[in-house]
PDB file of N, CA, C and O in Angstrom:
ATOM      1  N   UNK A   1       0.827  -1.211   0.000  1.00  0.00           N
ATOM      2  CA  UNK A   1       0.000   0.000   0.000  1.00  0.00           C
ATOM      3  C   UNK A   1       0.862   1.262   0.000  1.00  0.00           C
ATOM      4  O   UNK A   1       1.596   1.262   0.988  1.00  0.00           O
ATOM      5  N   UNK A   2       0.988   2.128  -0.626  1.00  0.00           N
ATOM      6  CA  UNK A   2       1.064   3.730  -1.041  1.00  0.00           C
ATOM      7  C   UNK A   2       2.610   3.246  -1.190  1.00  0.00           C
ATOM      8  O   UNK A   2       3.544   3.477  -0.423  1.00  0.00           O
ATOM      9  N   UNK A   3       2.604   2.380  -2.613  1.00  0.00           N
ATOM     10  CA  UNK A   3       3.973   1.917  -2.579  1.00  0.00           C
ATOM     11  C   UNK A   3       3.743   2.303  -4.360  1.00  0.00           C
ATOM     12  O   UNK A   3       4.645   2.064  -5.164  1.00  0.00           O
ATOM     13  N   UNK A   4       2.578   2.841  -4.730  1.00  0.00           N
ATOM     14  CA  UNK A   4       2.102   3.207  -6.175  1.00  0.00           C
ATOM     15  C   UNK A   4       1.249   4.476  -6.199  1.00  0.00           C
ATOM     16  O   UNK A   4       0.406   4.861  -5.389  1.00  0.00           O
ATOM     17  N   UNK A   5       1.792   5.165  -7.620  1.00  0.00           N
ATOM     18  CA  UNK A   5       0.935   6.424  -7.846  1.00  0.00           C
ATOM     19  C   UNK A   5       1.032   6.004  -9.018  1.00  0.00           C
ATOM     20  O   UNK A   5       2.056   5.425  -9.380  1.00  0.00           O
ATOM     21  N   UNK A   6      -0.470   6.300 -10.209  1.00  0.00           N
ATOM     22  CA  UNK A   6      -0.302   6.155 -11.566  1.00  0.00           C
ATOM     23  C   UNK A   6      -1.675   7.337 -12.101  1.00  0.00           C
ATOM     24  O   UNK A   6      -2.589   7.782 -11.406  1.00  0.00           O
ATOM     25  N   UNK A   7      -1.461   7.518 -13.146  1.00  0.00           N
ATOM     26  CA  UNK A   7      -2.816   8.005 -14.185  1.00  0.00           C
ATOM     27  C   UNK A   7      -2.711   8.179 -15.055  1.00  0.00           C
ATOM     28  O   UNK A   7      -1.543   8.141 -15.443  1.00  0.00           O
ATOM     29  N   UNK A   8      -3.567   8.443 -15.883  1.00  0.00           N
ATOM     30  CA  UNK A   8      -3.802   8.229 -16.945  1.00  0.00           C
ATOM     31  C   UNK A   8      -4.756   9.409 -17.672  1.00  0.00           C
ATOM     32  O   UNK A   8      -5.914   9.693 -17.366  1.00  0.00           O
ATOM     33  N   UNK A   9      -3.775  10.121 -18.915  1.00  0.00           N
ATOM     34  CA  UNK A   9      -3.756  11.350 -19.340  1.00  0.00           C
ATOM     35  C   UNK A   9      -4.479  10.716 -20.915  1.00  0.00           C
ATOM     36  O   UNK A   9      -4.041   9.654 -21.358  1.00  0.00           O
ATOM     37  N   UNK A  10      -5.231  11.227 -21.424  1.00  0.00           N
ATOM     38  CA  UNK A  10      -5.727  11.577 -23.037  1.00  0.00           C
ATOM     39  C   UNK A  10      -5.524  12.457 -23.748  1.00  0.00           C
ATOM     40  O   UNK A  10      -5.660  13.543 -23.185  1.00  0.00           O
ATOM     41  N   UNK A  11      -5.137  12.531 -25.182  1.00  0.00           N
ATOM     42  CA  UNK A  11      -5.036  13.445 -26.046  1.00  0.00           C
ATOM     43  C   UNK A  11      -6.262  13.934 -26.660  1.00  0.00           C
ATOM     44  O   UNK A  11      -6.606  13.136 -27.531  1.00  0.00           O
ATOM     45  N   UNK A  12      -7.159  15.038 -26.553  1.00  0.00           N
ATOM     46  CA  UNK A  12      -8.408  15.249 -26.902  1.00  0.00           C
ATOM     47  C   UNK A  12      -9.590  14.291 -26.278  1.00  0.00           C
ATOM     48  O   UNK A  12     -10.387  14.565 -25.380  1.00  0.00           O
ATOM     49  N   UNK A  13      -9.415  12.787 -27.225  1.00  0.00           N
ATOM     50  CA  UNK A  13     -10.692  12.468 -27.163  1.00  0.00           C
ATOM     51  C   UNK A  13     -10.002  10.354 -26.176  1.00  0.00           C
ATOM     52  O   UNK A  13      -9.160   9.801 -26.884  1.00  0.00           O
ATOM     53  N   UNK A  14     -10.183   9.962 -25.540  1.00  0.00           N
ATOM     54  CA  UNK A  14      -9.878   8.408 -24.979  1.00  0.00           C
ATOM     55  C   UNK A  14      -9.706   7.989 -26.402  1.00  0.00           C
ATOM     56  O   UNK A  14     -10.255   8.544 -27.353  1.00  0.00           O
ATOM     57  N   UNK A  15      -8.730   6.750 -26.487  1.00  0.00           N
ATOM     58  CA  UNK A  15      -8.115   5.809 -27.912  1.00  0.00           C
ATOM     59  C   UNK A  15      -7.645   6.798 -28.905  1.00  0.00           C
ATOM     60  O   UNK A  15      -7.617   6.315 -30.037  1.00  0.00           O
ATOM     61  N   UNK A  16      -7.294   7.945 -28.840  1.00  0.00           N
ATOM     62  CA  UNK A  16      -6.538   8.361 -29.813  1.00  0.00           C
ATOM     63  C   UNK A  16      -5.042   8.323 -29.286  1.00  0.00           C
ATOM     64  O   UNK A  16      -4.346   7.541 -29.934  1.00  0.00           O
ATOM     65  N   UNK A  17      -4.385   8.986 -28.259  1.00  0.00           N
ATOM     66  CA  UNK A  17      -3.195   9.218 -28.178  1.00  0.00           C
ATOM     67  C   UNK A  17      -3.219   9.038 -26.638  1.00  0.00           C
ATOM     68  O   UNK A  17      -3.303  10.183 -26.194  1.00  0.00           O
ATOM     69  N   UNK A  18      -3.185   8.127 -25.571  1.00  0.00           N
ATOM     70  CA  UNK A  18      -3.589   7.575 -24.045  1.00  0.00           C
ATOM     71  C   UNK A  18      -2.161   7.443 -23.950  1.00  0.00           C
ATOM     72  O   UNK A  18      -1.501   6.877 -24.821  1.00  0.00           O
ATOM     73  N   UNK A  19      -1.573   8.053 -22.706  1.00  0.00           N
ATOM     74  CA  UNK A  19      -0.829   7.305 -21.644  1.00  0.00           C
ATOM     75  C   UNK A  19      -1.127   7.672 -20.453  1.00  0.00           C
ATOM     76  O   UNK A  19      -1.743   8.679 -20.103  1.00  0.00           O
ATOM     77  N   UNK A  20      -0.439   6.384 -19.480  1.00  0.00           N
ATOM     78  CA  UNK A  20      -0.572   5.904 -18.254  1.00  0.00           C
ATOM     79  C   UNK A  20       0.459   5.474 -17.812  1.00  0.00           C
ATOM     80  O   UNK A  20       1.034   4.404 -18.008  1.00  0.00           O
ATOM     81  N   UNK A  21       0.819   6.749 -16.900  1.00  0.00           N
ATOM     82  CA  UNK A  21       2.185   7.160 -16.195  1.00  0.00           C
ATOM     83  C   UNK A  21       1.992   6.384 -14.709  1.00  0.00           C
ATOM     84  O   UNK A  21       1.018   6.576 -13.981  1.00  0.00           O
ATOM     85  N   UNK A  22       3.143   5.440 -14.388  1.00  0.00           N
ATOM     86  CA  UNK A  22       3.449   4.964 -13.163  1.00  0.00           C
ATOM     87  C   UNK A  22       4.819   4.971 -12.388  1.00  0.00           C
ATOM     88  O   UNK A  22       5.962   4.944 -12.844  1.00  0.00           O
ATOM     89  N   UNK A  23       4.411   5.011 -11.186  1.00  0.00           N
ATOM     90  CA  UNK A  23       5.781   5.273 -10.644  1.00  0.00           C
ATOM     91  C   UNK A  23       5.711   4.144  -9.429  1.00  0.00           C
ATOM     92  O   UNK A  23       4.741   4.170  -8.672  1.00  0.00           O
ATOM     93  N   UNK A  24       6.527   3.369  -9.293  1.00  0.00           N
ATOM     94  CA  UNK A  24       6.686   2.702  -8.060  1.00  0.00           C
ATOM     95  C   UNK A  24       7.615   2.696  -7.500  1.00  0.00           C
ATOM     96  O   UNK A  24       8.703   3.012  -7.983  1.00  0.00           O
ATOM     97  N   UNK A  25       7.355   2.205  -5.914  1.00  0.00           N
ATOM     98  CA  UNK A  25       8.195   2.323  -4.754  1.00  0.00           C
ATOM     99  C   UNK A  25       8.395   0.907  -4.205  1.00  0.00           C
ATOM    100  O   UNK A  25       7.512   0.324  -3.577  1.00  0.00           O
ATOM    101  N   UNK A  26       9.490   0.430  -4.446  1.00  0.00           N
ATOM    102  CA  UNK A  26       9.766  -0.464  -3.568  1.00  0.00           C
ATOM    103  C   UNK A  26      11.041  -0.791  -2.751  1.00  0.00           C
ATOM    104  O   UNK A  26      12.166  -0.741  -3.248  1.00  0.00           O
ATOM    105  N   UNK A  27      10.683  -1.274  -0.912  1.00  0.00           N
ATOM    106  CA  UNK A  27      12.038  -0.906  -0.374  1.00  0.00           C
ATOM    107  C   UNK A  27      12.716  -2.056  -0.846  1.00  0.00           C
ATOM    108  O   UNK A  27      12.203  -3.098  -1.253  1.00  0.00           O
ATOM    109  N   UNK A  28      14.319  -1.672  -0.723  1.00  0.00           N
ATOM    110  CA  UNK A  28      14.964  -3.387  -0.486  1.00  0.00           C
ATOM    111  C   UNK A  28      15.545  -3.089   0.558  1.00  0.00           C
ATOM    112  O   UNK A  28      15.108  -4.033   1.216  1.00  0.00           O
ATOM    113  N   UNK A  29      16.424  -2.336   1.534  1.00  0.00           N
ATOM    114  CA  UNK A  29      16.719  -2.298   2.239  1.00  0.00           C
ATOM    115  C   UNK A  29      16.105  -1.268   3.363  1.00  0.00           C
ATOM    116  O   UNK A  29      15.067  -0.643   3.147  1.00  0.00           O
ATOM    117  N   UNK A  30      16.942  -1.141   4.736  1.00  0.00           N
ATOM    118  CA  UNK A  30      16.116  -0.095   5.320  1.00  0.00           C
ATOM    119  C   UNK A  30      16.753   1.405   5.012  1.00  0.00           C
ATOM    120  O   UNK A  30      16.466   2.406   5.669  1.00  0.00           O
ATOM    121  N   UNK A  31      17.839   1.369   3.682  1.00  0.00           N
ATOM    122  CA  UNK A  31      18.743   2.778   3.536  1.00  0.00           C
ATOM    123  C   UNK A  31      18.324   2.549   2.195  1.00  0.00           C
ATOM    124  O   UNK A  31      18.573   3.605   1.614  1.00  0.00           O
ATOM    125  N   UNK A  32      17.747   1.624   1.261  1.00  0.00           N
ATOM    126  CA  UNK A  32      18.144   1.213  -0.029  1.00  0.00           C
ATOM    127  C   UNK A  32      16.305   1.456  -0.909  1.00  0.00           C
ATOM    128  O   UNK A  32      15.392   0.939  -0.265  1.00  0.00           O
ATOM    129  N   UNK A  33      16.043   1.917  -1.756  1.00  0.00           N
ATOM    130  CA  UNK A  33      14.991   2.069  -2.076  1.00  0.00           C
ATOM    131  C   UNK A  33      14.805   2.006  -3.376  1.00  0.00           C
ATOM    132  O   UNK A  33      15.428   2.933  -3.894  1.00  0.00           O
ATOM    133  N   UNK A  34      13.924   0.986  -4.627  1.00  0.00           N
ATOM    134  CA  UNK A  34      14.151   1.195  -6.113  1.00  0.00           C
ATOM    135  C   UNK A  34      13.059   1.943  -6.288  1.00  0.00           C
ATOM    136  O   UNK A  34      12.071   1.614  -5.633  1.00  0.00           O
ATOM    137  N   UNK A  35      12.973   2.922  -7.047  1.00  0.00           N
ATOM    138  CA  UNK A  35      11.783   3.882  -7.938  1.00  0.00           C
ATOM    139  C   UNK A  35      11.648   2.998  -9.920  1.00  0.00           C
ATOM    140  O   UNK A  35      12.340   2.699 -10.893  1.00  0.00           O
ATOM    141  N   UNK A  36      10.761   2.982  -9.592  1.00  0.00           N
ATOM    142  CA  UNK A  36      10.870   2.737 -11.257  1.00  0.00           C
ATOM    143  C   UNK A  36       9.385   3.664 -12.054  1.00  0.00           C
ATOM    144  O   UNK A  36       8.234   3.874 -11.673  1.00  0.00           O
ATOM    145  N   UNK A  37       9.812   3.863 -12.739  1.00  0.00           N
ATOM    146  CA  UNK A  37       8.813   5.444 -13.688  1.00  0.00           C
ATOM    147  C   UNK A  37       8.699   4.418 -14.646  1.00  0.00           C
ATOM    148  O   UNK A  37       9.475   3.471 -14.771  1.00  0.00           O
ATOM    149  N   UNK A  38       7.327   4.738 -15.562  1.00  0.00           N
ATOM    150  CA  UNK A  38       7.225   4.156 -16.576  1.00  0.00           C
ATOM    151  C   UNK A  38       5.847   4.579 -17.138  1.00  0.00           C
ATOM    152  O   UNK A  38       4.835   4.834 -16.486  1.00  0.00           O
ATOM    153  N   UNK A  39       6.006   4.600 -18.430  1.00  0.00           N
ATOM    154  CA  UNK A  39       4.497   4.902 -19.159  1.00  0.00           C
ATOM    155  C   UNK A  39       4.003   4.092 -20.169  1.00  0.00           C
ATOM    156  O   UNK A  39       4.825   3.328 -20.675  1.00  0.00           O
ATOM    157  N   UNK A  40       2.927   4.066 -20.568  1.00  0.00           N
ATOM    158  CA  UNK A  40       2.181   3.244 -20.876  1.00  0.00           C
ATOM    159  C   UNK A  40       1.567   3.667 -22.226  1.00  0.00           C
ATOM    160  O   UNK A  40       0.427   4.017 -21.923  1.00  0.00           O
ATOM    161  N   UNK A  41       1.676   3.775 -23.168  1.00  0.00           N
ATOM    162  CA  UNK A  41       0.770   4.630 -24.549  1.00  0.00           C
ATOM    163  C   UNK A  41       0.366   3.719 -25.281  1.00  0.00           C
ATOM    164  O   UNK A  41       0.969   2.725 -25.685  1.00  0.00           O
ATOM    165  N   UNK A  42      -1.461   4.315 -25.598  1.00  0.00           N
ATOM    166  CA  UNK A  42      -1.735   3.500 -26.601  1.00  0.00           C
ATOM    167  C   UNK A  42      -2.770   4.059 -27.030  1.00  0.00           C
ATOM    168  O   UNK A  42      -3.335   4.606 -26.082  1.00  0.00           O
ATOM    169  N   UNK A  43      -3.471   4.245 -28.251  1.00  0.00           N
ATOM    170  CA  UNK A  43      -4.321   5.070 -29.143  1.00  0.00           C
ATOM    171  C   UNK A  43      -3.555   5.117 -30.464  1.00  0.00           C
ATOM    172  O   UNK A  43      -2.332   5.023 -30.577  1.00  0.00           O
ATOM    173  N   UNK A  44      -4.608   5.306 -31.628  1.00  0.00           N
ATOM    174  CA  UNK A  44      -4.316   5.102 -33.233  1.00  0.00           C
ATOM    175  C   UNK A  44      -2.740   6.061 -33.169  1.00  0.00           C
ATOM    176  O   UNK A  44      -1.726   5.587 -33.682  1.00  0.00           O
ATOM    177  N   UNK A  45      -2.732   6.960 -32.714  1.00  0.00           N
ATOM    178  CA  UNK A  45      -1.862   8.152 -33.005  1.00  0.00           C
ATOM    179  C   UNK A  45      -0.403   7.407 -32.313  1.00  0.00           C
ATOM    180  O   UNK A  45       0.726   7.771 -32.642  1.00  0.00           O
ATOM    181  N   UNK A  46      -0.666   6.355 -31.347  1.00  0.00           N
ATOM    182  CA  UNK A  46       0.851   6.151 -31.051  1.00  0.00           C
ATOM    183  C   UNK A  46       1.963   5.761 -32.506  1.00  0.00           C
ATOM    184  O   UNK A  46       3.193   5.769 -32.547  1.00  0.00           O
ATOM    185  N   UNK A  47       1.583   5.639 -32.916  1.00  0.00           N
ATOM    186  CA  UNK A  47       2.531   4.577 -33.802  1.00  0.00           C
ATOM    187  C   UNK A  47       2.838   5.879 -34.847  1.00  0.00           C
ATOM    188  O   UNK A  47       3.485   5.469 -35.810  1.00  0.00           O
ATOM    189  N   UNK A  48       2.653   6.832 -34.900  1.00  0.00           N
ATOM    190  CA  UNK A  48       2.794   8.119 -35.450  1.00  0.00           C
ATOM    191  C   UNK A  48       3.942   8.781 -34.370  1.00  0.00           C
ATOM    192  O   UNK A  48       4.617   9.657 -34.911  1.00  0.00           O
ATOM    193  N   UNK A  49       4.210   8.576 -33.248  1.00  0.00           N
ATOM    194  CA  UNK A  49       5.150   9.090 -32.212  1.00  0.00           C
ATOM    195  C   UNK A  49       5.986   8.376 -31.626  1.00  0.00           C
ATOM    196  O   UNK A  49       6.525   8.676 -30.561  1.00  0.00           O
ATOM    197  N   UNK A  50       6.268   6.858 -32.580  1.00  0.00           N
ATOM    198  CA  UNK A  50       6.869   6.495 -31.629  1.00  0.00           C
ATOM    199  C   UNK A  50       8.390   6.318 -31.739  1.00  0.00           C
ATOM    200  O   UNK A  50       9.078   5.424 -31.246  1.00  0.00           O
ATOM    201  N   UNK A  51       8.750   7.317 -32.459  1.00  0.00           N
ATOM    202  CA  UNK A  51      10.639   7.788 -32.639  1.00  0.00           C
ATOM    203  C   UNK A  51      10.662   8.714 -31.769  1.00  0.00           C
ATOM    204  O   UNK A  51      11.597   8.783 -30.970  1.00  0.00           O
ATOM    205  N   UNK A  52       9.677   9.565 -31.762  1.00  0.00           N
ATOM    206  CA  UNK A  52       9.836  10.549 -30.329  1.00  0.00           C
ATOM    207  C   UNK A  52       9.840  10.270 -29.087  1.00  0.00           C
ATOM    208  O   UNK A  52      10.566  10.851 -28.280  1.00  0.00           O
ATOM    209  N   UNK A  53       8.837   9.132 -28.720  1.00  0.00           N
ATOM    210  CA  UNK A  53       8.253   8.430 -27.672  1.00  0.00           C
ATOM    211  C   UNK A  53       9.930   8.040 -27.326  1.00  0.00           C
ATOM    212  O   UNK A  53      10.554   8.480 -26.359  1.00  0.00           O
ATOM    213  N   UNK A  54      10.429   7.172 -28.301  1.00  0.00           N
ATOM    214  CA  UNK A  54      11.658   6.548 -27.683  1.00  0.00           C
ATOM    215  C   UNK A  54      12.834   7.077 -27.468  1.00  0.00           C
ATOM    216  O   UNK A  54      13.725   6.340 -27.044  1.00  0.00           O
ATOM    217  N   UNK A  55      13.135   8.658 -27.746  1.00  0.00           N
ATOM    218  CA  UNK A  55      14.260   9.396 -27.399  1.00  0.00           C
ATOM    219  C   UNK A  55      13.878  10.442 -26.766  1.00  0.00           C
ATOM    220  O   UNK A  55      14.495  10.583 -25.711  1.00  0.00           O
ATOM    221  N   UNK A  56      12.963  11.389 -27.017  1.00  0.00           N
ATOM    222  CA  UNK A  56      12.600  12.608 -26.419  1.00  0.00           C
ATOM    223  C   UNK A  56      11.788  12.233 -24.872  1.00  0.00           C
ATOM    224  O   UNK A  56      11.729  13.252 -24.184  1.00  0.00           O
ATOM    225  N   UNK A  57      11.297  11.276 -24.338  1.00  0.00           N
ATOM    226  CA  UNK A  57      10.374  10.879 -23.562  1.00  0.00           C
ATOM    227  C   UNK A  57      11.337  10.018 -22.580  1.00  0.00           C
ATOM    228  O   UNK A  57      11.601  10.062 -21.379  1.00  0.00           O
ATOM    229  N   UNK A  58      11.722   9.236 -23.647  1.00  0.00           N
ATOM    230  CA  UNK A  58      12.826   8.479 -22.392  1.00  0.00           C
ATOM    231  C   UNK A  58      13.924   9.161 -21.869  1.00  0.00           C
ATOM    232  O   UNK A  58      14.245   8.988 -20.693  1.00  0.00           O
ATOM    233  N   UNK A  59      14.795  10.234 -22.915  1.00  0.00           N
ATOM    234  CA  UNK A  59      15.410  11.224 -21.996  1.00  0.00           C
ATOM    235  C   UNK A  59      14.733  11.477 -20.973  1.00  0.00           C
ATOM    236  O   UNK A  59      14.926  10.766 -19.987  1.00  0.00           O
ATOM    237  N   UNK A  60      13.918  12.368 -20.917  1.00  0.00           N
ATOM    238  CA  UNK A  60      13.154  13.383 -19.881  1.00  0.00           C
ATOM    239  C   UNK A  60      12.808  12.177 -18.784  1.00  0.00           C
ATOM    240  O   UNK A  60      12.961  12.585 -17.633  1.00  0.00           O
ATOM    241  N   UNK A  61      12.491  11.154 -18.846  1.00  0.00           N
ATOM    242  CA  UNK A  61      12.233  10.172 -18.059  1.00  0.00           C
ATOM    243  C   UNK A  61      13.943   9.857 -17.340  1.00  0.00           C
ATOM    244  O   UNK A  61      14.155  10.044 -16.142  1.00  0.00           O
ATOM    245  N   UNK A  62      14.412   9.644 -17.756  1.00  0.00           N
ATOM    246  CA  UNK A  62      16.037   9.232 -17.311  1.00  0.00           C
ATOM    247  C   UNK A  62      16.383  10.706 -16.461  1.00  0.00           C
ATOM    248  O   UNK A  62      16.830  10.672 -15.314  1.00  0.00           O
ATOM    249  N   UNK A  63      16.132  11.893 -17.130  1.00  0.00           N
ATOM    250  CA  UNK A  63      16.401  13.310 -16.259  1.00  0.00           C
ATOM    251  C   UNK A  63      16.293  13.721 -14.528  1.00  0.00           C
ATOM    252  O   UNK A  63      16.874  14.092 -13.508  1.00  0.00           O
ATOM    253  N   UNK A  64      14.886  13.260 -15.262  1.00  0.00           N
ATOM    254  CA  UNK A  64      14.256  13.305 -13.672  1.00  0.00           C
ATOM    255  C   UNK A  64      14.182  12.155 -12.731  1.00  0.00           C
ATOM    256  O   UNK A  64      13.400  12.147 -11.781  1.00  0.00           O
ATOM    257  N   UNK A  65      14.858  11.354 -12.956  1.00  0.00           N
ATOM    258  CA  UNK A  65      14.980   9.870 -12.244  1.00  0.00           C
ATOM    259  C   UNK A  65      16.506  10.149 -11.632  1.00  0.00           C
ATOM    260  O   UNK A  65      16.665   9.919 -10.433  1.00  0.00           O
ATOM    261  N   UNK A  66      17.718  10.674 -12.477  1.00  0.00           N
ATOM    262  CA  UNK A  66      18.664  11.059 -11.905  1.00  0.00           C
ATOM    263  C   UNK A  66      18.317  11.960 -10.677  1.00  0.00           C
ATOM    264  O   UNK A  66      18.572  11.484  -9.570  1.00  0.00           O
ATOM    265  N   UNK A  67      17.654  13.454 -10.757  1.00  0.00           N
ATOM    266  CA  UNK A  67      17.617  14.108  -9.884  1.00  0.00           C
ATOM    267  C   UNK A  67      16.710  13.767  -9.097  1.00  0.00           C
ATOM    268  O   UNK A  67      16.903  14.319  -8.013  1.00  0.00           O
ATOM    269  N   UNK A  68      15.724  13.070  -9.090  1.00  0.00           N
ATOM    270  CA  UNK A  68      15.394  12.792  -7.796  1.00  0.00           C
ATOM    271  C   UNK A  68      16.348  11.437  -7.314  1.00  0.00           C
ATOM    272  O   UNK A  68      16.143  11.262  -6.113  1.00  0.00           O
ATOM    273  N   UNK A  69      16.958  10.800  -7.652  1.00  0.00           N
ATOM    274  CA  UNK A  69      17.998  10.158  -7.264  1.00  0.00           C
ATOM    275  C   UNK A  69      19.333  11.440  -6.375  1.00  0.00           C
ATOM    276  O   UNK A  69      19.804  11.097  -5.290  1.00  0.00           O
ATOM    277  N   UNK A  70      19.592  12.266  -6.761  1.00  0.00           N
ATOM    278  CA  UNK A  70      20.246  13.243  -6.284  1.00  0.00           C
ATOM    279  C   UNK A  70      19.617  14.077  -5.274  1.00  0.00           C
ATOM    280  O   UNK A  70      20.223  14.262  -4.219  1.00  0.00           O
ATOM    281  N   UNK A  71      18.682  14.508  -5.430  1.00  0.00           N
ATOM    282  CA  UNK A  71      17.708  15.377  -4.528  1.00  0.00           C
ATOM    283  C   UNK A  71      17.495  14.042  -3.215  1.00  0.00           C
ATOM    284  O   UNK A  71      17.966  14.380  -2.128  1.00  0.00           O
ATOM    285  N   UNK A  72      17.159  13.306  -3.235  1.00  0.00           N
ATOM    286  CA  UNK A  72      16.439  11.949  -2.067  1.00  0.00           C
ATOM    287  C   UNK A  72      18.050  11.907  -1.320  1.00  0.00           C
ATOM    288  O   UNK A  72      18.215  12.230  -0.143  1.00  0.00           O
ATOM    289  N   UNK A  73      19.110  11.478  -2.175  1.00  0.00           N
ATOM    290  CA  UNK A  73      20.518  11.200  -1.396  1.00  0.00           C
ATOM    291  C   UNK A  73      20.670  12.505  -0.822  1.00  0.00           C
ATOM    292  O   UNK A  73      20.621  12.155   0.357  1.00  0.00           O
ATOM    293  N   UNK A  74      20.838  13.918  -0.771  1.00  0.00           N
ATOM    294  CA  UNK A  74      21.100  14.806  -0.189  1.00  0.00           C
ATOM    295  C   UNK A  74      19.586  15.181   0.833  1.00  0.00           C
ATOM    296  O   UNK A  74      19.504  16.312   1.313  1.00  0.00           O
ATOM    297  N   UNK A  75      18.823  14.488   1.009  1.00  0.00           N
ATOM    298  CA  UNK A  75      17.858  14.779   2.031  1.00  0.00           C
ATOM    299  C   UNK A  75      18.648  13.292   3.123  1.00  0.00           C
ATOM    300  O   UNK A  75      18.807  13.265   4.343  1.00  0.00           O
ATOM    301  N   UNK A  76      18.947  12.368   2.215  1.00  0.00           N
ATOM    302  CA  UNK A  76      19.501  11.315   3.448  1.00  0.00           C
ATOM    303  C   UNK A  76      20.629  12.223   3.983  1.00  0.00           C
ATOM    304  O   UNK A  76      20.557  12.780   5.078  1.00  0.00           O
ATOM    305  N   UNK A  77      21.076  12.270   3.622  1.00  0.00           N
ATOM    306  CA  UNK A  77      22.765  13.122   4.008  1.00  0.00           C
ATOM    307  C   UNK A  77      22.704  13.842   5.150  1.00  0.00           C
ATOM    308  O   UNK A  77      23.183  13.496   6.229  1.00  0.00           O
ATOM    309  N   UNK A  78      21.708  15.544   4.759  1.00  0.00           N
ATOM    310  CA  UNK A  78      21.195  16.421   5.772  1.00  0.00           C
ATOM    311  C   UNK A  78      20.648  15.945   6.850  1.00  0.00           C
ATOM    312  O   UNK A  78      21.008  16.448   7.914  1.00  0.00           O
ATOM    313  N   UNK A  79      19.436  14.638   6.872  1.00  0.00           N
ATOM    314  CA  UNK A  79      18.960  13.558   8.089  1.00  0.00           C
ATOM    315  C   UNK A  79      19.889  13.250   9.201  1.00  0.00           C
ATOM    316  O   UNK A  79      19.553  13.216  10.384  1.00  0.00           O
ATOM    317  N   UNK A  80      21.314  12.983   8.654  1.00  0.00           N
ATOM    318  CA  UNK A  80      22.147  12.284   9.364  1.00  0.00           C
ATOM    319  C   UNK A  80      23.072  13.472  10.161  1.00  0.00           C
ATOM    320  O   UNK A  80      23.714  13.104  11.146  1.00  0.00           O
ATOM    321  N   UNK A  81      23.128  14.658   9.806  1.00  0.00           N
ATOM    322  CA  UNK A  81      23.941  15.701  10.221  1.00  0.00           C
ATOM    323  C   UNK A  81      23.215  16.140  11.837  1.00  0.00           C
ATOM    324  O   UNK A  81      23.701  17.053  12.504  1.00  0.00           O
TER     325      UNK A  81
END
């Protein structure tokens, strides 16, 4: 439980251009924690985006996975001071 957040966004109209953004939390240790982000697309229009989908999207996905990887380690850090 509250180990998941997800939803699910439409382009105009449902089945044209759908994704469904998830993020999970799971511990492995009691210092050690995996995040995994991930989205979900599907509507006629994907297959029209999906050279973008796979570089422009997965950057920005990799971006912000670093910094909150950076941002979370410097809140452990400050904890311990």
């Amino acid at each position: 439980p509250n180990r998941e957040l997800r939803w699910l966004g439409h382009f105009i109209i449902p089945g044209l251009f759908d994704g469904e953004h998830i993020f999970l939390i799971q511990s492995l240790t009691i210092n050690r924690t995996h995040f995994i982000q991930r989205e979900i697309f599907r509507g006629i229009l994907v297959p029209l985006f999906t050279r973008q989908l796979e570089t422009n999207t997965r950057q920005g996905f990799a971006e912000m996975n670093r910094a909150l990887k950076m941002r979370s380690e410097q809140s452990e850090s400050t904890e311990k001071v």
